[in-house]
N, C-alpha and C positions, 0 to 999 in steps of 0.2 A: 534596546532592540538588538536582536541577534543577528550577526552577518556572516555569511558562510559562502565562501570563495571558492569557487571548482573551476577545474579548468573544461571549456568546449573540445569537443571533437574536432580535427583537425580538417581543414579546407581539399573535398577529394578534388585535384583534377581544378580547372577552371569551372566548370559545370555547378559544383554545387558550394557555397557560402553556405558555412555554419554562421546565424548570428547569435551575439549574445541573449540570453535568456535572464528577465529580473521578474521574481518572484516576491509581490507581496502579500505575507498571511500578516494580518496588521487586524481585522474586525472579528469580534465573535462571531460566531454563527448563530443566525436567526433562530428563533424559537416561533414553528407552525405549527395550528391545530393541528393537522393530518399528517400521518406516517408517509402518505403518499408523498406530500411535498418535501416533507427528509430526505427520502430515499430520491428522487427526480433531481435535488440539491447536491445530495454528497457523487449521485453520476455526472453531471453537469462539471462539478468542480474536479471529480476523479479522471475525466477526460482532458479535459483542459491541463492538468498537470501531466497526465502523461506522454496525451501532444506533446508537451511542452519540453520534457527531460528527453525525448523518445529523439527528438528532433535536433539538440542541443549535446547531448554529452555524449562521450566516446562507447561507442559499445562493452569494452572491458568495464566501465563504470555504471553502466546500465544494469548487464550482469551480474556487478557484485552488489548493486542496490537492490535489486529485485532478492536476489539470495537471502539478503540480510530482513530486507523486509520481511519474506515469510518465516526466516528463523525467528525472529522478534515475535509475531504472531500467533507461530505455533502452539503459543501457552494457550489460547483460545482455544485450541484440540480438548487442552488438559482442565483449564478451570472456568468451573462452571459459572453463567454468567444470569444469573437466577436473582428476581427483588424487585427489581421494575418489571411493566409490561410493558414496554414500547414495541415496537415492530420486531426490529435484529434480533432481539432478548427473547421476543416470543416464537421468532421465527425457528433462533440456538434451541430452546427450551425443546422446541414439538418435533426436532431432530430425530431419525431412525437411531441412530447409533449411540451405544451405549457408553459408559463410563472408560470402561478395559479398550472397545475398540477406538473412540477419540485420545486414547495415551498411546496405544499401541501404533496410530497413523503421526500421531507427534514426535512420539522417539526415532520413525524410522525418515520422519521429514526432516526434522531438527540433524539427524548425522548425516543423510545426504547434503543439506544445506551447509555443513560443516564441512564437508570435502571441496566443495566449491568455493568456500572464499578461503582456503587455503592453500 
């Protein structure tokens, strides 16, 4: 099991305790007939984590996760995600935007996102 140690945001004032935050991702994710139930699943737990960090760590560390997160992502702009038909995949597939415009909105995400965590 992997463990990863971050430090909390610091206590503003008497008014507001930060408490510690433990996160466990320990069980696969279920497998439901319906898209519906995925997608109500992956907001249910995308809430809950972001409570969670949003509440818990210092704003600099917030900012440069969110940064990283969508630099990571951004390939999602670029490659295509075509083979299954689940919901996401059909949702990316029946997308407006073309091949040229999902690289050209990656390249200019991916170097803004580059300025920020450096």
């Amino acid at each position: 099991m992997k463990t990863v140690n971050i430090y909390k945001a610091q206590t503003i004032g008497q008014q507001m305790t930060v408490e510690p935050l433990v996160i466990n991702i320990s069980e696969e994710f279920p497998d439901f007939k319906s898209i519906d139930e995925h997608d109500a699943l992956f907001e249910k737990e995308a809430l809950m984590l972001a409570d969670g960090l949003l509440s818990t760590l210092p704003g600099g560390t917030i900012d440069r996760l969110v940064a990283e997160l969508l630099k990571r992502k951004a390939t999602s702009f670029v490659v295509p995600l075509f083979g299954r038909e689940n919901g996401s995949e059909k949702r990316y597939r029946e997308a407006t935007l073309s091949d040229e415009e999902r690289r050209g909105i990656a390249k200019v995400l991916i170097e803004e996102l580059d300025k920020m965590t450096k």
